[in-house]
HTML snippet that shows the backbone in 3Dmol.js (N, CA, C, O; Angstrom):
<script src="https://3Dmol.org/build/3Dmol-min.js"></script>
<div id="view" style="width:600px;height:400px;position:relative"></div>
<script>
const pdb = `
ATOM      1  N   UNK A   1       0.840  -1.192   0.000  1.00  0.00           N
ATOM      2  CA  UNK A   1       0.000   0.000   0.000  1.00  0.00           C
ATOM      3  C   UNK A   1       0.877   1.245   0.000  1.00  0.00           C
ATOM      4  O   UNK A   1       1.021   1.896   1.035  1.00  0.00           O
ATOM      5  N   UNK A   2       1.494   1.601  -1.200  1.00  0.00           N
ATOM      6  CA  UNK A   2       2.053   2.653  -1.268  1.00  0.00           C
ATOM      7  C   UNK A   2       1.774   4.392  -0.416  1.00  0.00           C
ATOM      8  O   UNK A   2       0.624   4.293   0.012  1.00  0.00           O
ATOM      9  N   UNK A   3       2.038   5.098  -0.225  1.00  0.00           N
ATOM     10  CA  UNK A   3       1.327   5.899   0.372  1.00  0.00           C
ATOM     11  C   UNK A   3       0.358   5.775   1.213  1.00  0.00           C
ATOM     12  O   UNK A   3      -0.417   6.731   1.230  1.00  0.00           O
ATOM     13  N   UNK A   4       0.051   4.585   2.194  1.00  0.00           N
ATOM     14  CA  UNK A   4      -0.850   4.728   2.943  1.00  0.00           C
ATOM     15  C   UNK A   4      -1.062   5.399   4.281  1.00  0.00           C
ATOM     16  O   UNK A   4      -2.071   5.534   4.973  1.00  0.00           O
ATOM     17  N   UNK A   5       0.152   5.768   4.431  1.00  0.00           N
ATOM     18  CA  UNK A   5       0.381   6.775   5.414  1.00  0.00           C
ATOM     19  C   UNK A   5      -0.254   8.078   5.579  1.00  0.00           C
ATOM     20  O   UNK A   5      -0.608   8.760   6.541  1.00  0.00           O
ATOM     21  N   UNK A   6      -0.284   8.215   3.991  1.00  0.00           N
ATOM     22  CA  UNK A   6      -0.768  10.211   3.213  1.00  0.00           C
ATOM     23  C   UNK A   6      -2.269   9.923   2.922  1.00  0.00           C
ATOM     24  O   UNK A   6      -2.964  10.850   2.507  1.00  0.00           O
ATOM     25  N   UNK A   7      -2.782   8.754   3.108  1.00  0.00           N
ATOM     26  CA  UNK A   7      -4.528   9.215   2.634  1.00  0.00           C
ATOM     27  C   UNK A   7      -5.254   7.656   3.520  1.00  0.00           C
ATOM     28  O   UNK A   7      -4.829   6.515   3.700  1.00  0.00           O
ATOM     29  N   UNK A   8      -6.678   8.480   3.938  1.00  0.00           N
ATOM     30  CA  UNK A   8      -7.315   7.203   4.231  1.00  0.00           C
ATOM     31  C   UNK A   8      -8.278   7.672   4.775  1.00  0.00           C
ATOM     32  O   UNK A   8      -8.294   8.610   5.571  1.00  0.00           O
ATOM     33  N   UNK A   9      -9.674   6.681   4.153  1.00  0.00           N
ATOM     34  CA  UNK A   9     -11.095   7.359   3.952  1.00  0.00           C
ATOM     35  C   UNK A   9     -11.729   6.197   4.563  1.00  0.00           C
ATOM     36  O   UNK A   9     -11.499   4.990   4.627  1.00  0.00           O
ATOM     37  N   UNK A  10     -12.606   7.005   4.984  1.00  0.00           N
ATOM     38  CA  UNK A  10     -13.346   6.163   5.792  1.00  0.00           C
ATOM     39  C   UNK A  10     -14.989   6.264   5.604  1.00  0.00           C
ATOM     40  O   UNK A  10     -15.586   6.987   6.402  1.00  0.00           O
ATOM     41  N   UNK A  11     -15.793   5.525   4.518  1.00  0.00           N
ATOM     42  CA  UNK A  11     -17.059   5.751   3.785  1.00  0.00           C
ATOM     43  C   UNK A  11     -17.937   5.036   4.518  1.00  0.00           C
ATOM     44  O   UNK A  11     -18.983   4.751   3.935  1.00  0.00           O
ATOM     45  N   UNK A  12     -17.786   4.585   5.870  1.00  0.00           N
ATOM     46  CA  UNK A  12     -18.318   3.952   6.652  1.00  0.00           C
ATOM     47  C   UNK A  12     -18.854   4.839   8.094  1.00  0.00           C
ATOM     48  O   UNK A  12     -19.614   4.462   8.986  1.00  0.00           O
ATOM     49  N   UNK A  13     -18.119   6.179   7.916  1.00  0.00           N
ATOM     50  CA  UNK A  13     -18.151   7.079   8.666  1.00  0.00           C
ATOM     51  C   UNK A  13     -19.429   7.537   8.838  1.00  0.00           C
ATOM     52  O   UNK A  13     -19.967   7.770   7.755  1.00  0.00           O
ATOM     53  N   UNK A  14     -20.427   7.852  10.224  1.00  0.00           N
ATOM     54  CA  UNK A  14     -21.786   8.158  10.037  1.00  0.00           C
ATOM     55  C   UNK A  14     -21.345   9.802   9.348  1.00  0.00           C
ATOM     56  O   UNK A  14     -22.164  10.446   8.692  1.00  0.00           O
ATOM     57  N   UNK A  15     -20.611  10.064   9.498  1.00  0.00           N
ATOM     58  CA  UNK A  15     -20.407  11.896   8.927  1.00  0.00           C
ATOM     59  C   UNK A  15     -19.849  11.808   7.553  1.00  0.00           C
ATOM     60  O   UNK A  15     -19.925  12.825   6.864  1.00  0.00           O
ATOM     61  N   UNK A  16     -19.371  10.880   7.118  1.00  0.00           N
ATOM     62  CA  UNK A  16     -18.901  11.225   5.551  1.00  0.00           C
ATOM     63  C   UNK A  16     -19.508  11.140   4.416  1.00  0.00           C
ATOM     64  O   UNK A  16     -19.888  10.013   4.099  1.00  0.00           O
ATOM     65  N   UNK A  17     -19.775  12.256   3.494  1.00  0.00           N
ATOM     66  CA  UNK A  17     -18.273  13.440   4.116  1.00  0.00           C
ATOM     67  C   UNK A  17     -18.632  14.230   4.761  1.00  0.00           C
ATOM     68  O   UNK A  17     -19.619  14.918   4.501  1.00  0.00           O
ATOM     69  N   UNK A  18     -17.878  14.348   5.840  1.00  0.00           N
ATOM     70  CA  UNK A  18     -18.100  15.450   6.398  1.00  0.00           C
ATOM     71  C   UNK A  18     -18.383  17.159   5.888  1.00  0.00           C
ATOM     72  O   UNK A  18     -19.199  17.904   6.431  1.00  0.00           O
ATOM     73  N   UNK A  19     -17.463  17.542   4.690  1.00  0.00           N
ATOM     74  CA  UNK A  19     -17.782  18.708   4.283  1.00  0.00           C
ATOM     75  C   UNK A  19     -19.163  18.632   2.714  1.00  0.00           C
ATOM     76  O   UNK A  19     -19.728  17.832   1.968  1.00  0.00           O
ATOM     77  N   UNK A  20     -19.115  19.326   2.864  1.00  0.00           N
ATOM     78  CA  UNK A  20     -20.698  19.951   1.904  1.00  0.00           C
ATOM     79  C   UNK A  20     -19.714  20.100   0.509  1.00  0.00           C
ATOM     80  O   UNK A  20     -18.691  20.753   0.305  1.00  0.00           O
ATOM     81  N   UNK A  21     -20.350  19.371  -0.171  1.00  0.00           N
ATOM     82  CA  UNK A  21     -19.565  19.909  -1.507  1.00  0.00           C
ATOM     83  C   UNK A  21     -18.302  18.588  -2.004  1.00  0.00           C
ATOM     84  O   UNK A  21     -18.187  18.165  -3.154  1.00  0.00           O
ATOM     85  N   UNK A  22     -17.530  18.165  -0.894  1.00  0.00           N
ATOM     86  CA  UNK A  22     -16.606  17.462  -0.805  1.00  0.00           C
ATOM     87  C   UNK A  22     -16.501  16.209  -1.999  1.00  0.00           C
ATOM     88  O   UNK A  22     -17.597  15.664  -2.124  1.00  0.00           O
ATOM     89  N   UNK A  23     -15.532  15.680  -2.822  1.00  0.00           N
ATOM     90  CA  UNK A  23     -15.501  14.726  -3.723  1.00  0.00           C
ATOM     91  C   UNK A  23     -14.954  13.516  -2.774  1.00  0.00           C
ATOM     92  O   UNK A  23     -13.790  13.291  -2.443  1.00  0.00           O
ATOM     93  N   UNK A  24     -16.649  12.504  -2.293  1.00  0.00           N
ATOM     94  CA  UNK A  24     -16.411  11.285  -1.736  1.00  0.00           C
ATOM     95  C   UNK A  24     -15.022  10.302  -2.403  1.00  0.00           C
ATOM     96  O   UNK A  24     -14.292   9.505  -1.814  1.00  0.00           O
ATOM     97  N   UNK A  25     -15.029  10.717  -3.782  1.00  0.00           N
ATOM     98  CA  UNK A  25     -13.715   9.328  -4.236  1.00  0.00           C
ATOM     99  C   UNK A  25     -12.204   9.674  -3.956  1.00  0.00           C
ATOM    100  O   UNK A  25     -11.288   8.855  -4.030  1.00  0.00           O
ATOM    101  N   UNK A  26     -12.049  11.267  -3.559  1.00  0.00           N
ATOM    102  CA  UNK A  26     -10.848  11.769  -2.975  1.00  0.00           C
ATOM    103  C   UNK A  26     -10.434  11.632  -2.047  1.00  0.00           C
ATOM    104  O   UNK A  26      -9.341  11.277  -1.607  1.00  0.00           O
ATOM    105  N   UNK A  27     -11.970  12.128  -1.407  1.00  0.00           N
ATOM    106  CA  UNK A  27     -11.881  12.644   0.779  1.00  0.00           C
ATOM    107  C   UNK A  27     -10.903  11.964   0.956  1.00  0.00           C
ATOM    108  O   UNK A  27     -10.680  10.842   0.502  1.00  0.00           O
ATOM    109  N   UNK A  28      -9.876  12.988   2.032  1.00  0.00           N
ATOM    110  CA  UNK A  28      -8.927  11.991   2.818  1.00  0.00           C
ATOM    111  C   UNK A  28      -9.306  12.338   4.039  1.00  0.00           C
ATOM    112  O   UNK A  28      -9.365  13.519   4.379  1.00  0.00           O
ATOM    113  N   UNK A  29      -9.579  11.427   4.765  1.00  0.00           N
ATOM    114  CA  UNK A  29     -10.052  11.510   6.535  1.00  0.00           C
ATOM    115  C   UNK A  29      -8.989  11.308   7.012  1.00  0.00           C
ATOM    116  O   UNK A  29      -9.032  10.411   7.854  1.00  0.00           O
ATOM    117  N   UNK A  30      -7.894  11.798   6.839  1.00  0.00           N
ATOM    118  CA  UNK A  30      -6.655  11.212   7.859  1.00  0.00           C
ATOM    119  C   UNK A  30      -6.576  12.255   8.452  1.00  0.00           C
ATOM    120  O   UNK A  30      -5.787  12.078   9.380  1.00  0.00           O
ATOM    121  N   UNK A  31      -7.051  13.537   8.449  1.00  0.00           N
ATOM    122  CA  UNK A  31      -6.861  14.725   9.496  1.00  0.00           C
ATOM    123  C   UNK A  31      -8.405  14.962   9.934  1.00  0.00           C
ATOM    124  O   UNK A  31      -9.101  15.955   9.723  1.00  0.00           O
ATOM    125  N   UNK A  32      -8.734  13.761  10.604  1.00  0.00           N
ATOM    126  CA  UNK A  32     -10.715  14.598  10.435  1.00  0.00           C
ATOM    127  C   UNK A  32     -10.897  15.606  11.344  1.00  0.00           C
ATOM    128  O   UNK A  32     -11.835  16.402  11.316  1.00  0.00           O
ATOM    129  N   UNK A  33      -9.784  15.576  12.356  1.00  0.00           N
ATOM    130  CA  UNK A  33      -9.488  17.099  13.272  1.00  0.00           C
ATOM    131  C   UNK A  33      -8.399  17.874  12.411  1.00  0.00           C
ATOM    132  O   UNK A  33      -7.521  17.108  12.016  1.00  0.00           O
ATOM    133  N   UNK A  34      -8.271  18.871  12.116  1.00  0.00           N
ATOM    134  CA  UNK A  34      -7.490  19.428  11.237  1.00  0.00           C
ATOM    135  C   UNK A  34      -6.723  19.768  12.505  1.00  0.00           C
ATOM    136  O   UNK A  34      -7.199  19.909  13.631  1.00  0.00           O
ATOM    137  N   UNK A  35      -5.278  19.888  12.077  1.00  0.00           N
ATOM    138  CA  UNK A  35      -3.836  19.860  13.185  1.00  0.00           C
ATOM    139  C   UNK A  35      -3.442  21.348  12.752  1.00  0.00           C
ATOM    140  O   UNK A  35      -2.233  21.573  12.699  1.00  0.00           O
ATOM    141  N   UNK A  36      -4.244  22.304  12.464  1.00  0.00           N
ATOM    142  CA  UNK A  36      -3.751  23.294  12.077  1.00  0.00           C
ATOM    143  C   UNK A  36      -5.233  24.167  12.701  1.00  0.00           C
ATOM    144  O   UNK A  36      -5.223  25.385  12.522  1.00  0.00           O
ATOM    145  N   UNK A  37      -6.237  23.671  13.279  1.00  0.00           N
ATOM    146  CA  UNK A  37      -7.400  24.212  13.967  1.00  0.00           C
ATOM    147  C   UNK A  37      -6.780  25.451  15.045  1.00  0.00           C
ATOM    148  O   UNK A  37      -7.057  26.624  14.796  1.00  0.00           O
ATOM    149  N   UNK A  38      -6.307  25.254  15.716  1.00  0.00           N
ATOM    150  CA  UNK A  38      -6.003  26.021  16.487  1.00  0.00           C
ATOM    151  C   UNK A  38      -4.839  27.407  16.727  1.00  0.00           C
ATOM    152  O   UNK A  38      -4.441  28.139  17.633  1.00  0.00           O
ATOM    153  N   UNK A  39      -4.601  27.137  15.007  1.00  0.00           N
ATOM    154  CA  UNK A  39      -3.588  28.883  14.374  1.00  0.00           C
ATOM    155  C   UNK A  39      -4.872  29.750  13.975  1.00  0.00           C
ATOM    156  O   UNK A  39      -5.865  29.504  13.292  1.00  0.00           O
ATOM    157  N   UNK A  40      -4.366  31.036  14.797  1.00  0.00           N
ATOM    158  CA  UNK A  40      -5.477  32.137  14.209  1.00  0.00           C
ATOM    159  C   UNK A  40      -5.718  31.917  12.903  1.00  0.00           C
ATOM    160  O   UNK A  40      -6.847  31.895  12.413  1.00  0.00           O
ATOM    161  N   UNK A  41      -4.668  31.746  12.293  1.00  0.00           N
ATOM    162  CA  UNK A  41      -4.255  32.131  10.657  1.00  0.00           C
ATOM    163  C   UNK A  41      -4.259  30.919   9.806  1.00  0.00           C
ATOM    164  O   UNK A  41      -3.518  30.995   8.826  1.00  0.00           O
ATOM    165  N   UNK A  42      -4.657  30.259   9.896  1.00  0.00           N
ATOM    166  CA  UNK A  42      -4.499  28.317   9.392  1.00  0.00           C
ATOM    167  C   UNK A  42      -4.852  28.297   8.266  1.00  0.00           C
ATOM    168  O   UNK A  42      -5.194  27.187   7.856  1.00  0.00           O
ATOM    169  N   UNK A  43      -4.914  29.242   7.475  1.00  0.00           N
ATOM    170  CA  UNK A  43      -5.107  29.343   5.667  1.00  0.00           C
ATOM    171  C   UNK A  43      -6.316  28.640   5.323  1.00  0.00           C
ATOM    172  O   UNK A  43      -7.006  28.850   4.326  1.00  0.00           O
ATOM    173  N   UNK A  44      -6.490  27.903   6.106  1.00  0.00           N
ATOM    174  CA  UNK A  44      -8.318  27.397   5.519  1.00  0.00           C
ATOM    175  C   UNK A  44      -8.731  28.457   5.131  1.00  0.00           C
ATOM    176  O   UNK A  44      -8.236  29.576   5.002  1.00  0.00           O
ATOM    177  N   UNK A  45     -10.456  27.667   4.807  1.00  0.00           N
ATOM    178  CA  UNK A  45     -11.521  28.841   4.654  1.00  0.00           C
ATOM    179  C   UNK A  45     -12.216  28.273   5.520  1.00  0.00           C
ATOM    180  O   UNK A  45     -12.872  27.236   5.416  1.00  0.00           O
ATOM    181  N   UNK A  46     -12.021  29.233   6.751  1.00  0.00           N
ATOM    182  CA  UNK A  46     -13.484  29.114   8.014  1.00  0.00           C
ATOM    183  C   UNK A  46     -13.827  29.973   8.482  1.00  0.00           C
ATOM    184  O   UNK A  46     -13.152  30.958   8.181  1.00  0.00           O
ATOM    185  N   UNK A  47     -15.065  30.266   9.518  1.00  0.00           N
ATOM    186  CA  UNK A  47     -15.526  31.397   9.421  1.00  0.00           C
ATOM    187  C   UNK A  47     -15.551  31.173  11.234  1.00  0.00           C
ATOM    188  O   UNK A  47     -15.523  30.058  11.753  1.00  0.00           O
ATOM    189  N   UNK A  48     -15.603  32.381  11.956  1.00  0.00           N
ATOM    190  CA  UNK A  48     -16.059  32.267  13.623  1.00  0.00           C
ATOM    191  C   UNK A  48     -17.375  32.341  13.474  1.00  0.00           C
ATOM    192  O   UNK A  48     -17.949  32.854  12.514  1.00  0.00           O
ATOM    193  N   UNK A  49     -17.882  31.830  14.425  1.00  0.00           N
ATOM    194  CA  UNK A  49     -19.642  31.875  14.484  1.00  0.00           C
ATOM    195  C   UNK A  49     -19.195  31.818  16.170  1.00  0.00           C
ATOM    196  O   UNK A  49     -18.266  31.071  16.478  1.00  0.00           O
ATOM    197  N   UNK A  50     -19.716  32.429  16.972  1.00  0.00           N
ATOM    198  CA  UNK A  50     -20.197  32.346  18.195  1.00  0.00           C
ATOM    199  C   UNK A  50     -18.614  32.354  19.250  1.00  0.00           C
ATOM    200  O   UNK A  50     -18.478  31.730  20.302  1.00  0.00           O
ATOM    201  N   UNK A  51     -17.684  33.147  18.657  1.00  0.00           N
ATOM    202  CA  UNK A  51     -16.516  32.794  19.107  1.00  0.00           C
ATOM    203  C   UNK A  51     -15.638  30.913  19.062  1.00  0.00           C
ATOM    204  O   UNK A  51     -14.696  30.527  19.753  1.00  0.00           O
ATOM    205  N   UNK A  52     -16.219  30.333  18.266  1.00  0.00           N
ATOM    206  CA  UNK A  52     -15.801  29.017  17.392  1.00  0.00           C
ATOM    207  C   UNK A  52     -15.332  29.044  15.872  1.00  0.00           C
ATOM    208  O   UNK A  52     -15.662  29.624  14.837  1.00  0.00           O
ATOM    209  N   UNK A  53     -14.733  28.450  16.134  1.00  0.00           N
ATOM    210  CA  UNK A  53     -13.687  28.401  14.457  1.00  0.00           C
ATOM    211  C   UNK A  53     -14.617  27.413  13.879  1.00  0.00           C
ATOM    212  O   UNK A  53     -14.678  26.295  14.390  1.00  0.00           O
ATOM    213  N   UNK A  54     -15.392  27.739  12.797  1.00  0.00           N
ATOM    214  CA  UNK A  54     -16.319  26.984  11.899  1.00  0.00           C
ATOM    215  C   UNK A  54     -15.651  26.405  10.612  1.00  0.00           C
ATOM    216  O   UNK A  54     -15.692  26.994   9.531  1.00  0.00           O
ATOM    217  N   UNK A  55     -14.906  24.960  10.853  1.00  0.00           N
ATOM    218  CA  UNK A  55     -14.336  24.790   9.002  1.00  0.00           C
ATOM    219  C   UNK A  55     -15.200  23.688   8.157  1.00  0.00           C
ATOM    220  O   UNK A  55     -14.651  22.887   7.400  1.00  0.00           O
ATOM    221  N   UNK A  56     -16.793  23.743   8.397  1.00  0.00           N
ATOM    222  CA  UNK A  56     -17.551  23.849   7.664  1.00  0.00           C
ATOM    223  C   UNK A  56     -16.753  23.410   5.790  1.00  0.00           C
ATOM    224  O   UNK A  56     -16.653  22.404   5.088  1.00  0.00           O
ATOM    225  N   UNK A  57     -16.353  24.914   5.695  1.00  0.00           N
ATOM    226  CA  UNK A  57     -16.719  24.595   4.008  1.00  0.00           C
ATOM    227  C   UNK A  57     -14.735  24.451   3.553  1.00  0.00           C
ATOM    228  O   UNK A  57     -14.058  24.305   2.535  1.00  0.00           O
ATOM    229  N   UNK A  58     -14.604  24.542   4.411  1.00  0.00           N
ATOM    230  CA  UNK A  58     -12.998  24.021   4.656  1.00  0.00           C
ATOM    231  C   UNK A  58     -12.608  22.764   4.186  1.00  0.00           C
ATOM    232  O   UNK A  58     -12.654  21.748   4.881  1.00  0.00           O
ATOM    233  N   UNK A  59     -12.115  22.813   2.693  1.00  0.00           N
ATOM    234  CA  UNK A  59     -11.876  21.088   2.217  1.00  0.00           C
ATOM    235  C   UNK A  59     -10.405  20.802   2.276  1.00  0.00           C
ATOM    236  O   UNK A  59     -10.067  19.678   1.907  1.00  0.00           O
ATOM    237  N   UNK A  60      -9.072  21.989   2.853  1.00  0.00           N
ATOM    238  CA  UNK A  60      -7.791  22.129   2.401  1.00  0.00           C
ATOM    239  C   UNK A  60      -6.818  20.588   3.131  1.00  0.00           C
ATOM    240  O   UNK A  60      -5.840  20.036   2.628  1.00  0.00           O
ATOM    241  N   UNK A  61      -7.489  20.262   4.351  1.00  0.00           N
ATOM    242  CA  UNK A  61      -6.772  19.081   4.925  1.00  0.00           C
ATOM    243  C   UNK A  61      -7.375  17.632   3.950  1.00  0.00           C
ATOM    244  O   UNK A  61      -6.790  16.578   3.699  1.00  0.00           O
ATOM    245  N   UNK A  62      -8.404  17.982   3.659  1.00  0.00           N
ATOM    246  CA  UNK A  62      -8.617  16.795   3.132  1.00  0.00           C
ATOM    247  C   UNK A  62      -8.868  16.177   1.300  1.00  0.00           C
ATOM    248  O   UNK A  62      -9.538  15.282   0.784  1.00  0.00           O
ATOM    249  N   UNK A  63      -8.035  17.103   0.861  1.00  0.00           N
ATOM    250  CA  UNK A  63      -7.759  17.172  -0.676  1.00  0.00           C
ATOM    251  C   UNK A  63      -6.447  16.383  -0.944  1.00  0.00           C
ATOM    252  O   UNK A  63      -5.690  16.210   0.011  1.00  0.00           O
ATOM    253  N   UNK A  64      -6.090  15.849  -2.266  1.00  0.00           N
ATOM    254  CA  UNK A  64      -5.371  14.777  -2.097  1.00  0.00           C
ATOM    255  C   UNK A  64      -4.046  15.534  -1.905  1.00  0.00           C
ATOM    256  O   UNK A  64      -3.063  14.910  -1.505  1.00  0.00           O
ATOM    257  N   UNK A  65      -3.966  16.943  -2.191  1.00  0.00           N
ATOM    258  CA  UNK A  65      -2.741  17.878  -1.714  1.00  0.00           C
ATOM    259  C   UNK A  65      -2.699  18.116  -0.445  1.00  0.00           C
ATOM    260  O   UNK A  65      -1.729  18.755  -0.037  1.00  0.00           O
ATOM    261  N   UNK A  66      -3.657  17.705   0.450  1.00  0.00           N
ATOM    262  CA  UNK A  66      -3.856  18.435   1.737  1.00  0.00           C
ATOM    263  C   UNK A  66      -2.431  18.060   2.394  1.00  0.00           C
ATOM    264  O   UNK A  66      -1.591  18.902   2.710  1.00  0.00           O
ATOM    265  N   UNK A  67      -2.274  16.513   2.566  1.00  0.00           N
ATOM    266  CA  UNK A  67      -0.884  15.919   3.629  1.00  0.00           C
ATOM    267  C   UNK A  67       0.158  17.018   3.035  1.00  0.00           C
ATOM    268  O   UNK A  67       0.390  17.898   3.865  1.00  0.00           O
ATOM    269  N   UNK A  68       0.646  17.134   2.152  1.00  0.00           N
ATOM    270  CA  UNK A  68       1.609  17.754   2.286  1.00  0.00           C
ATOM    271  C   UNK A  68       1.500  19.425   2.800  1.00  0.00           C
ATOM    272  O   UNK A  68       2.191  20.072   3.586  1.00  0.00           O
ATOM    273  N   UNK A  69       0.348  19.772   2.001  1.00  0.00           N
ATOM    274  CA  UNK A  69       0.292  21.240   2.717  1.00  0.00           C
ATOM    275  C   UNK A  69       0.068  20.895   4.487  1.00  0.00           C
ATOM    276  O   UNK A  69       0.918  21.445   5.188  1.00  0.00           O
ATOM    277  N   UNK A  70      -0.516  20.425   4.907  1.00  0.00           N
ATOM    278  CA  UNK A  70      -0.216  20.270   6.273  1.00  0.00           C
ATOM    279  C   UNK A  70       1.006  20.241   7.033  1.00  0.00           C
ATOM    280  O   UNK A  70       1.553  20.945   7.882  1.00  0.00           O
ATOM    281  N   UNK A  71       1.209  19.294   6.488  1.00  0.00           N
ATOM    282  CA  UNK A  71       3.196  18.757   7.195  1.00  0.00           C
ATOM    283  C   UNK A  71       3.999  20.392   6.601  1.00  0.00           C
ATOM    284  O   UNK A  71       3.848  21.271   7.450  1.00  0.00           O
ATOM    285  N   UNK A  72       4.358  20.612   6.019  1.00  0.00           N
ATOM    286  CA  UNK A  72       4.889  21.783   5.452  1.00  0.00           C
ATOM    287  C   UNK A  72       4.151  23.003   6.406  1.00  0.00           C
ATOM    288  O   UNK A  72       4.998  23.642   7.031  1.00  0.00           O
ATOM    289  N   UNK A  73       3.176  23.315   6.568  1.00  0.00           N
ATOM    290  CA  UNK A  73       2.809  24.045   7.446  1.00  0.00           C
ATOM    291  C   UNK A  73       3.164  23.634   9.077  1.00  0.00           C
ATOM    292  O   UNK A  73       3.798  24.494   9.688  1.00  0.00           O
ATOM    293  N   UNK A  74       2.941  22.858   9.541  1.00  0.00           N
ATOM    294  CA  UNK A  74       3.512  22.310  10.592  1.00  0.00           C
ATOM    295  C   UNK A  74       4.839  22.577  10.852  1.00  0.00           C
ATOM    296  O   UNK A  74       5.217  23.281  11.789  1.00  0.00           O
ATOM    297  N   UNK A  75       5.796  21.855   9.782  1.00  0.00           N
ATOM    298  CA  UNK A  75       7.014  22.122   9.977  1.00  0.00           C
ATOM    299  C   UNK A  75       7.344  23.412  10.123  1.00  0.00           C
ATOM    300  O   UNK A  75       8.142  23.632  11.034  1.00  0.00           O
ATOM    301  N   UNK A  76       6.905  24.498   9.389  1.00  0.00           N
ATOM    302  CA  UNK A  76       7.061  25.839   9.511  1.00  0.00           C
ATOM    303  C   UNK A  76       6.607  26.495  10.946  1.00  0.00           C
ATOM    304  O   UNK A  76       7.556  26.832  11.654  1.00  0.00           O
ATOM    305  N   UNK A  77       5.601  26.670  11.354  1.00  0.00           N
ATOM    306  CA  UNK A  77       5.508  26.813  12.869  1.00  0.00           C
ATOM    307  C   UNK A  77       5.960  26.102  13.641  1.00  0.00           C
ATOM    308  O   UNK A  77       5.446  26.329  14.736  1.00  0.00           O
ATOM    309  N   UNK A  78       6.592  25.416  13.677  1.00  0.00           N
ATOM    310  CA  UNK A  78       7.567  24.308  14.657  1.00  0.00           C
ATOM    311  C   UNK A  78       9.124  25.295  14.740  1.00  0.00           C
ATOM    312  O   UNK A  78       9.765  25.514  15.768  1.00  0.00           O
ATOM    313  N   UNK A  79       9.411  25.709  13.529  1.00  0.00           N
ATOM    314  CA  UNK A  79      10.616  26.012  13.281  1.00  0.00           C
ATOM    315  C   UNK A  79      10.373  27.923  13.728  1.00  0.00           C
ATOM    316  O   UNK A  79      11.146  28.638  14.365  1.00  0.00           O
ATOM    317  N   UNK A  80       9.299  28.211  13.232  1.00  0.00           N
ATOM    318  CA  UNK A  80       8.538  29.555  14.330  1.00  0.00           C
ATOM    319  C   UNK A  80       8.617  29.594  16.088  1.00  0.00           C
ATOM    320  O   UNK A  80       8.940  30.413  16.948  1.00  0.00           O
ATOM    321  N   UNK A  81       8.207  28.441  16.042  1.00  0.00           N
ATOM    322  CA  UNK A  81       8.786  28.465  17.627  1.00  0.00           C
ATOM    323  C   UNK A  81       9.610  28.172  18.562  1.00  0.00           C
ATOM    324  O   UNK A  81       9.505  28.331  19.779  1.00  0.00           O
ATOM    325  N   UNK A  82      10.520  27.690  17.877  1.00  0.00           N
ATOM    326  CA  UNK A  82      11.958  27.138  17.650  1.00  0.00           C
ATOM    327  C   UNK A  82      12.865  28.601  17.708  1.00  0.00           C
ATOM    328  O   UNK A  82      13.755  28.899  18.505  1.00  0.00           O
ATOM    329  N   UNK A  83      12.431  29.225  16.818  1.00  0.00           N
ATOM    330  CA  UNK A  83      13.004  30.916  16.803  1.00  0.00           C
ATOM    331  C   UNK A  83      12.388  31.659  17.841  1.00  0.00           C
ATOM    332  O   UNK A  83      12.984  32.718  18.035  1.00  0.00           O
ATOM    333  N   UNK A  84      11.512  31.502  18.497  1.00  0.00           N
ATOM    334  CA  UNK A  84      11.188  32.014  19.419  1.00  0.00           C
ATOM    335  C   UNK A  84      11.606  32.220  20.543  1.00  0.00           C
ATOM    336  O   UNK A  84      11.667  33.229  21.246  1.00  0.00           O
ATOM    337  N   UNK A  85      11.950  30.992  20.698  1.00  0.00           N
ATOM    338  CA  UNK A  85      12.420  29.940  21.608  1.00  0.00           C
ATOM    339  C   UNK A  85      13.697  30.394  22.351  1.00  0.00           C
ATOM    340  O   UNK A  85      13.993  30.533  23.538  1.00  0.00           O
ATOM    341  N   UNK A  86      14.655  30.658  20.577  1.00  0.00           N
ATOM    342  CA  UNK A  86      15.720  30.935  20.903  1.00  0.00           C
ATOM    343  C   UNK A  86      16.323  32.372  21.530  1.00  0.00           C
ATOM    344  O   UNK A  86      17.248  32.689  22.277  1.00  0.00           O
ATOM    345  N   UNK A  87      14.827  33.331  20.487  1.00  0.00           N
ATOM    346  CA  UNK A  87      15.225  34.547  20.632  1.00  0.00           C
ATOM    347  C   UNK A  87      15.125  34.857  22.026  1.00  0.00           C
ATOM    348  O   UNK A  87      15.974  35.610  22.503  1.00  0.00           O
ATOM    349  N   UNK A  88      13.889  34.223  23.019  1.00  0.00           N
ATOM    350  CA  UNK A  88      13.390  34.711  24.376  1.00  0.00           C
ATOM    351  C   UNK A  88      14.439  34.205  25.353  1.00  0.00           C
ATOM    352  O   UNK A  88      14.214  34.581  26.503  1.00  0.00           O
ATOM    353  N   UNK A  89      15.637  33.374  25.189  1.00  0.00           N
ATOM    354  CA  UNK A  89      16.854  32.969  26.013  1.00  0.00           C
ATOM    355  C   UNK A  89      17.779  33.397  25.760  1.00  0.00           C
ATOM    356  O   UNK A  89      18.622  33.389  26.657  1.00  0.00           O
ATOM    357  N   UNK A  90      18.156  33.999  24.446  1.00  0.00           N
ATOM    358  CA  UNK A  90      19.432  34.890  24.029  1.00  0.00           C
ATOM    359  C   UNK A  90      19.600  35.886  25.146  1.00  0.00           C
ATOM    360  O   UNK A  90      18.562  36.260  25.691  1.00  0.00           O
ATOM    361  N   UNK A  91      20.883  36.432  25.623  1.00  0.00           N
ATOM    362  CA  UNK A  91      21.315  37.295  26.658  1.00  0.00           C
ATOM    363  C   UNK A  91      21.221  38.667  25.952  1.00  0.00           C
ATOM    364  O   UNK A  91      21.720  38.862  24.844  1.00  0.00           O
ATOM    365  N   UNK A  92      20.525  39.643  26.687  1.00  0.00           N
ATOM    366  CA  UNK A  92      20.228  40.605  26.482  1.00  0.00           C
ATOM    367  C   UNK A  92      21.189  41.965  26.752  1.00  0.00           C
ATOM    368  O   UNK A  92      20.761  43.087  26.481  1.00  0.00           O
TER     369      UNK A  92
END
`;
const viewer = $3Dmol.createViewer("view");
viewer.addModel(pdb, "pdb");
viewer.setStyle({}, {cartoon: {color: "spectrum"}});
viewer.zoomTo();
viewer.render();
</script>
């Protein structure tokens, strides 16, 4: 199973698909919590409703490009706070 690491759907799911619109023969459910939910800025498209992050119409984790835009985003705020990290212990 080549790549089975980067995609995996689950059509057995009482929610799938979860998004409105979504192409069932693509969906990848391997992020069905998106790991990027909790950046103000997480490049989706979601909207606040009620002080909640709504990703509703948000298909970006689960497109067959999504794994990599994820990991690549990840890695980048990792390495954001990594610089942070460093800058807030550097001697002043």
């Amino acid at each position: 199973m080549e790549n089975s690491h980067r995609f995996f759907r689950n059509p057995d799911c009482r929610y799938f698909p979860c998004h409105p619109g979504a192409d069932a023969a693509t969906f990848n459910c391997l992020f069905c919590f998106c790991p990027l939910y909790l950046l103000a800025d997480c490049g989706g498209d979601c909207e606040m409703r009620g002080g909640v992050k709504d990703c509703t119409p948000c298909l970006r984790p689960h497109r067959p490009e999504g794994y990599d835009a994820i990991l690549d985003r990840l890695r980048q705020e990792a390495g954001n706070r990594r610089q942070e990290a460093g800058a807030a212990q550097a001697p002043k």
